[in-house]
C-alpha positions in Angstrom: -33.2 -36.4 -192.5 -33.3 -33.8 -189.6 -30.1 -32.7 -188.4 -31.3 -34.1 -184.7 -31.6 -37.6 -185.8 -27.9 -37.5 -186.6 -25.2 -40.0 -184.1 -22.2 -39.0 -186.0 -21.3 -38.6 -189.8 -17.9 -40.1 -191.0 -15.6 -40.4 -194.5 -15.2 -43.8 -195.8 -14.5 -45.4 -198.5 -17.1 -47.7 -199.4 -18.3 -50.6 -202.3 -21.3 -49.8 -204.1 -21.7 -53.8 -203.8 -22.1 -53.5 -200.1 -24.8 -51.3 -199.8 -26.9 -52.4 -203.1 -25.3 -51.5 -206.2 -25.0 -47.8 -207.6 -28.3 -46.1 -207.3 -30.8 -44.9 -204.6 -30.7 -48.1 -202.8 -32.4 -49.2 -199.3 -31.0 -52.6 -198.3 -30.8 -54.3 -194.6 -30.7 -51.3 -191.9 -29.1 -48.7 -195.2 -30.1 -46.5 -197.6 -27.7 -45.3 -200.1 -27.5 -42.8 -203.2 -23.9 -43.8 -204.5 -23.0 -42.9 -208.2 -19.9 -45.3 -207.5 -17.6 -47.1 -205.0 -15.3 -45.0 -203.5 -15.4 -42.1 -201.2 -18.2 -41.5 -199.1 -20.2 -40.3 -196.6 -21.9 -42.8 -193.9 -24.2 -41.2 -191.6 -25.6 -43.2 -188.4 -28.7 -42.2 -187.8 -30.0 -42.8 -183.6 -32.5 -45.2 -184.8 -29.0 -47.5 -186.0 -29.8 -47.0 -189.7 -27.2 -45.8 -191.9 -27.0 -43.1 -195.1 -24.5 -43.6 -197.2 -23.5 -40.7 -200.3 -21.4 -40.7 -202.5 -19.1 -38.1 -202.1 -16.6 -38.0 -205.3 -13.3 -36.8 -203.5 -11.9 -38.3 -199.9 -11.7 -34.3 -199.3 -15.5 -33.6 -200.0 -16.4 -37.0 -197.8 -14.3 -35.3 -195.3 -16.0 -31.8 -195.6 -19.3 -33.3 -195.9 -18.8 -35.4 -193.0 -17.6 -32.0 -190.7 -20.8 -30.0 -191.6 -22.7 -32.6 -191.0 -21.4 -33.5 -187.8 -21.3 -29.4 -186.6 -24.9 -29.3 -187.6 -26.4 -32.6 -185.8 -24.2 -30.6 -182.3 -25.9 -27.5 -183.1 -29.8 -29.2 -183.2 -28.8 -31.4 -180.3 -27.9 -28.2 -178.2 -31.0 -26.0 -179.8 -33.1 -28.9 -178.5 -32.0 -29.1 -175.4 -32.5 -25.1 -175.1 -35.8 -25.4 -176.2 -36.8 -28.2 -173.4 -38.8 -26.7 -170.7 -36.8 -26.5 -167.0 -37.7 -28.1 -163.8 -40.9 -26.2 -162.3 
């Protein structure tokens, strides 16, 4: 997914169950690549859909989640650079 189409990525701690199962998984408004339950990586998208990933450690989720979040900022702020200014 483009790093513009990014609201906000967060840790959790999620249940495979609730997404799915384990697996590439696309159910209600998710998709979801978890290996396991545990710690994650939920994405909401600006369309409302979610991504979840399974992350293996609460400190990767965490990590993930930062450079995620610092990259959607940065396309946000390179989009509205590149928008053409009142003529």
């Amino acid at each position: 997914m483009p790093a513009v189409d990014i609201a906000a990525a967060a840790p959790a701690d999620v249940k495979a169950a609730d997404y799915g199962g384990w697996g590439w998984r696309h159910h209600e408004d998710a998709t979801a690549m978890l290996v396991s339950s545990g710690p994650a990586v939920v994405v909401r998208r600006l369309n409302g859909r979610r991504v979840a990933l399974s992350a293996g450690t609460a400190a990767a989720a965490d990590t993930l989640a930062g450079i995620l979040n610092r990259a959607a900022e940065r396309a946000r702020q390179d989009g509205q650079s590149q928008q053409p200014g009142p003529r």
